[in-house]
N, C-alpha and C positions, 0 to 999 in steps of 0.2 A: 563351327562344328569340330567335336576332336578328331584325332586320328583314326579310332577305334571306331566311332560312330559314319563316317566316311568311308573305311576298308570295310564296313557293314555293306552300306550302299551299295557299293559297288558290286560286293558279292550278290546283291540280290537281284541287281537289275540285269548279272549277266546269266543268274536262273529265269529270267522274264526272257531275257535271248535265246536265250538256248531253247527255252519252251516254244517261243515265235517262230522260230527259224529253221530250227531242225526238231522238232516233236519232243514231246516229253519222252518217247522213252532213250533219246543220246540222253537224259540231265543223268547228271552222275559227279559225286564230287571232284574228279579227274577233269571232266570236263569244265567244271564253274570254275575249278582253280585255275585255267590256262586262260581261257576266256576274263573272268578277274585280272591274272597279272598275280596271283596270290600263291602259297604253298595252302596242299592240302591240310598239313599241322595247321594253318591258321584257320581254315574251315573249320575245322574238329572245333580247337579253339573256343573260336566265336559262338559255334554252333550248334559244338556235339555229333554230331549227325546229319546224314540227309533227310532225313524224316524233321527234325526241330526244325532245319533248312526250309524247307519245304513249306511246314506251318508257318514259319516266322514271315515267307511270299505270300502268301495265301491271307 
């Protein structure tokens, strides 16, 4: 798996935490980033957005 494809992962499965654990409405890119380990630049990044985010868990 590369790097890029892994700092994916990661990002998404701490939107599935966040969503599990503390409700959807904490998920916020502030949040997924600290929870990640990640900068929100690399969210955008990856992502663009919380809305692509979101689609891209879903």
């Amino acid at each position: 798996m590369k790097d890029r494809e892994l700092t994916e992962k990661i990002i998404l499965e701490a939107v599935g935490n966040i969503i599990e654990n503390d409700g959807f409405e904490k998920l916020g890119v502030n949040a997924i980033a600290q929870r990640a380990g990640v900068s929100k630049v690399l969210i955008y990044r990856y992502f663009g957005g919380i809305d692509e985010l979101i689609a891209q868990y879903l």
